[in-house]
C-alpha positions in Angstrom: -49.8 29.2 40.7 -52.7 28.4 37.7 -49.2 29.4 35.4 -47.0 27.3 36.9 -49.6 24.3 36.7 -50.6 25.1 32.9 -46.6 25.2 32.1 -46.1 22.0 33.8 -48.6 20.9 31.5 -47.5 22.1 28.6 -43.9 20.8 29.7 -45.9 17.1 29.9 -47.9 17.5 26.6 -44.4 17.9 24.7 -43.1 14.9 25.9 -45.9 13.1 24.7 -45.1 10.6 22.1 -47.3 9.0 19.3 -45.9 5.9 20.5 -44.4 4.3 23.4 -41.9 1.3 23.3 -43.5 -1.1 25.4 -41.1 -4.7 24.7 -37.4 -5.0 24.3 -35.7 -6.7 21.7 -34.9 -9.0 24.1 -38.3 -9.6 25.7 -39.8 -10.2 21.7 -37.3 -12.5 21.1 -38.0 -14.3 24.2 -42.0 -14.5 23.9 -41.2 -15.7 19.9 -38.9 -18.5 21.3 -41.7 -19.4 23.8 -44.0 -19.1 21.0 -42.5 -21.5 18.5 -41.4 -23.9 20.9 -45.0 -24.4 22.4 -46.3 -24.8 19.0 -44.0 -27.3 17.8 -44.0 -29.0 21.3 -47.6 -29.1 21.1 -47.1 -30.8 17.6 -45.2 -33.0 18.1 -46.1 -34.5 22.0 -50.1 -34.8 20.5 -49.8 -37.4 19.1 -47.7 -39.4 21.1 -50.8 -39.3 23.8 -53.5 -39.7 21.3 -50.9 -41.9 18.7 -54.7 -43.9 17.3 -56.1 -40.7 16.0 -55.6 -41.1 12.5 -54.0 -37.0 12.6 -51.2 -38.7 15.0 -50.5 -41.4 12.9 -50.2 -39.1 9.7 -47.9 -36.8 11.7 -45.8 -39.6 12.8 -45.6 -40.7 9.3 -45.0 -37.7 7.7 -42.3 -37.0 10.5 -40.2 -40.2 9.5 -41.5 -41.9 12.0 -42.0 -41.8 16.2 -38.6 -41.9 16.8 -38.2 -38.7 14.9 -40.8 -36.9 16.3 -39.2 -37.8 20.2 -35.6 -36.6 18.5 -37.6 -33.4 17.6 -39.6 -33.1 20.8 -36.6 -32.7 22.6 -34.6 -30.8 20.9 -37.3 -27.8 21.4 -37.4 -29.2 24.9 -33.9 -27.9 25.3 -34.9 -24.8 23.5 -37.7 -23.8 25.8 -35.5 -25.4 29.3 -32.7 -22.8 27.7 -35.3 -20.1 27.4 -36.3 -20.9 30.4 -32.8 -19.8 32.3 -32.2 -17.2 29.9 -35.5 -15.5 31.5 -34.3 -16.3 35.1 -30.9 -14.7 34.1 -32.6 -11.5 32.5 -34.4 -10.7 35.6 -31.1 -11.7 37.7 -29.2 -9.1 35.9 -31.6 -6.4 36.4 -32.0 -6.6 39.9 -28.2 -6.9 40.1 -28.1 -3.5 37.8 -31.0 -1.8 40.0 -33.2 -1.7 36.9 -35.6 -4.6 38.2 -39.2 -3.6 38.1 -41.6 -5.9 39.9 -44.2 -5.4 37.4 -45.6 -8.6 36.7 -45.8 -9.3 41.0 -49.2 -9.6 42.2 -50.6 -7.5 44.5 -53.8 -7.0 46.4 -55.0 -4.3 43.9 -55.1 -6.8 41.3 -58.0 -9.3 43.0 -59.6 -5.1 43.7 -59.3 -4.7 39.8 -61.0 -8.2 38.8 -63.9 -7.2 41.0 -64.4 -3.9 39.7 -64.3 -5.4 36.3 -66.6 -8.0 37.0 -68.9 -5.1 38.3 -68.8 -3.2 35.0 -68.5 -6.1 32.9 -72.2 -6.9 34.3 -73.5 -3.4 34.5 -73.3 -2.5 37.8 -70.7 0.3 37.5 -70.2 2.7 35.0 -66.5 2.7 35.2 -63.8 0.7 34.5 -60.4 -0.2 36.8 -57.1 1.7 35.7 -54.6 -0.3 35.1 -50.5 0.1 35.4 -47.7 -1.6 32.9 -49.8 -5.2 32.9 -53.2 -5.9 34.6 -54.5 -8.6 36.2 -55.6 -10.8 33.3 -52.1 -10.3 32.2 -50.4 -11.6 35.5 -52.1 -14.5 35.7 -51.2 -15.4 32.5 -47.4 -14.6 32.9 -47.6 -16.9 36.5 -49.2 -19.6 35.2 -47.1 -20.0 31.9 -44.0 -20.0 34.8 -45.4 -23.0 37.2 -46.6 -24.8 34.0 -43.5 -24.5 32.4 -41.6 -25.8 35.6 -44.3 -28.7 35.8 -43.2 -29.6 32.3 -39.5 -29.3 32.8 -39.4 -31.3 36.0 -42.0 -33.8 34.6 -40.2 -34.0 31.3 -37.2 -34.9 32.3 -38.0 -37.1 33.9 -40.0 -39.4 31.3 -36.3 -38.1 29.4 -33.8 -40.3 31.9 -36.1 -42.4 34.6 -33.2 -44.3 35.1 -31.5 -41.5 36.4 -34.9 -40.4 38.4 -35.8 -44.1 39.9 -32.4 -44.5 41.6 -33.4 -41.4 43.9 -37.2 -41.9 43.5 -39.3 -44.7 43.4 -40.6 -46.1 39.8 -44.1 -45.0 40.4 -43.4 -41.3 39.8 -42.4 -42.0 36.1 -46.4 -42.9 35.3 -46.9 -39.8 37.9 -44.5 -37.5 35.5 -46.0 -38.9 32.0 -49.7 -37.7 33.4 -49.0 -34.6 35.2 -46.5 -33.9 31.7 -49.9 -34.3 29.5 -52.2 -32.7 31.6 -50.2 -29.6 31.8 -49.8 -29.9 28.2 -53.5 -29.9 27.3 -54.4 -27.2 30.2 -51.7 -24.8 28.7 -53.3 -25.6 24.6 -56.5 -24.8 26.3 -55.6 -21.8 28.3 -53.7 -20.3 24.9 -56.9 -21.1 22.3 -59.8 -20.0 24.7 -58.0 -17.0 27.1 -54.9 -15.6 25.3 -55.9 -15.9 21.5 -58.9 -14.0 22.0 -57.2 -11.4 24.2 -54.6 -10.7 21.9 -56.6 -11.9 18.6 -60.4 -11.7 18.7 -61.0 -9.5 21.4 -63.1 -6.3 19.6 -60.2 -3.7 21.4 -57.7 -5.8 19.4 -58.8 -7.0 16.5 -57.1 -8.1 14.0 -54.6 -8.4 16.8 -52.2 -6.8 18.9 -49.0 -7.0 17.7 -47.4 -4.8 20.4 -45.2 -8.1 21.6 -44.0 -8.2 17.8 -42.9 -4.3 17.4 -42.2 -3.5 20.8 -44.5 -0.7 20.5 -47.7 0.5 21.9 -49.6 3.5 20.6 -50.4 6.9 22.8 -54.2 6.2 22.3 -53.8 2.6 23.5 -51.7 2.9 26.3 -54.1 5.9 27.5 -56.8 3.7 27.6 -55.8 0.6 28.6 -52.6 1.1 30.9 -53.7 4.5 32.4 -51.2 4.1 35.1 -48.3 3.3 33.1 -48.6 6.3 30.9 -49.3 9.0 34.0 -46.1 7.2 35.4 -43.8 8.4 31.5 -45.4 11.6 31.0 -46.1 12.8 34.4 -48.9 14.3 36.0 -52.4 13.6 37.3 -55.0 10.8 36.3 -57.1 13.7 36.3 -55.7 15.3 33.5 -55.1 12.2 31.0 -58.4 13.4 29.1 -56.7 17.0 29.0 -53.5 15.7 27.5 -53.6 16.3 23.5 -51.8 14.0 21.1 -48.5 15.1 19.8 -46.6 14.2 17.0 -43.1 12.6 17.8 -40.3 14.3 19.1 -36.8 13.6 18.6 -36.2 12.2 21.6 -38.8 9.8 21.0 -37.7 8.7 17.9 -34.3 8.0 19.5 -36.2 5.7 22.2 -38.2 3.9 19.6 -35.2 3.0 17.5 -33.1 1.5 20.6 -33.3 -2.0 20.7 -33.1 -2.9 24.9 -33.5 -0.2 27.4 -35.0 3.3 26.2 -34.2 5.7 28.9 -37.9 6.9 29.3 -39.5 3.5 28.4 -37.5 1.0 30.4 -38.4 2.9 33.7 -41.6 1.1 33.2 -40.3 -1.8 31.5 -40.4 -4.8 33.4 -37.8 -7.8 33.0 -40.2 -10.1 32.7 -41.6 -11.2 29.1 -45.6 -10.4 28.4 -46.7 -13.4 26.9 -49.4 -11.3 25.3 
């Protein structure tokens, strides 16, 4: 029996890989889309709210003027509303394929998770929470860029034909849209400069950063230590025996996982359809 187990192991310990691909093609390009559209959304709907700061008005200048900067506002507008769909489609077609993996759904081990981090975080346990293919931090990041992004779509459309909106609804929702569309839009600059820039950035685990969402590939050491889950769920076996699992160098097969560019056979098990945004 203690042969078959130590072969199984050994069996395990071959397939491990110096690194794991972690992001599509397709889910890098989608997180760079959302990326550069927030960035030149944010740049561009500033300083139409604050338009007295003297920042706005060079902007505005610079950009040939305010109706310019609307012209380019919207046009990444449609950008991120087509990003948007193409997202709702990705996930659409995997479930209709029966490759959908719920990963990003929350779940009652998650609110478990935050506690038990809170409790090491403040020294009352010695041990940290294990977590699968995204943890908890990560969900509600991923859930809050999708309601913020439907609160900007909704609301931004209509400030983008009110006409259209006050013949069904009455005029006061335009004011309505045009705060709820700012708020959002200063909530979501905040949550990204105080929450996901030092997670990904300045956090001591990841600096200089993470660039996982840029390669599409995690290293064995990382994704031991920070998705324990995940990597008992590719390379089989016990949480028990992660510490027992020595680092390989790449096989073949690997190699031939890392260089596909959507759905590695091993990898995409795991692989959820929906887009880490970090």
């Amino acid at each position: 029996m203690a042969e078959i187990a130590t072969r199984s192991r050994s069996r395990r310990a071959a397939l491990v890989q110096r690194e794991f691909v972690r992001f599509s093609v397709s889910q890098r390009l989608e997180h760079l889309m959302t990326m550069v559209c927030f960035a030149a959304l944010l740049a561009t709907g500033l300083p139409q709210k604050f338009s007295d700061a003297s920042v706005s008005i060079w902007l505005v200048n610079s950009l040939g003027g305010i109706d310019n900067v609307r012209f380019i506002h919207r046009i990444f507008a449609t950008v991120f509303i087509f990003s948007a769909f193409y997202h709702v489609g990705a996930i659409g077609l995997s479930i209709t394929r029966g490759k959908f993996n719920p990963s990003m759904a929350p779940s009652l081990r998650d609110f478990v998770d935050a506690l038990v981090m809170l409790r090491y975080s403040v020294g009352l346990s010695n041990s940290k929470p294990r977590f699968g293919r995204y943890d908890y931090r990560q969900k509600f990041e991923y859930w809050g860029i999708v309601y913020g992004g439907i609160i900007m779509i909704v609301t931004g459309l209509t400030l983008w034909f009110p006409t259209y909106v006050t013949r069904i609804l009455p005029g006061e929702v335009v004011p309505a849209a045009k705060e709820m569309h700012t708020g959002e839009a200063l909530l979501a600059l905040l949550v990204i400069v105080t929450w996901h820039m030092y997670s990904v950035i300045l956090s001591p685990s990841h600096f200089p950063g993470d660039w996982s969402i840029f390669t599409g590939k995690i290293s064995h050491e990382k994704i031991k230590e920070e998705h324990p889950l995940e990597y008992v769920a590719l390379v089989g076996g016990a949480l028990e025996e992660l510490e027992e699992a020595p680092d390989q160098v790449q096989t073949p097969t690997a190699v031939a996982a890392s260089a596909g560019d959507g759905e590695p056979e091993r990898a995409a098990e795991s692989t959820g359809d929906e887009p880490s945004k970090g």
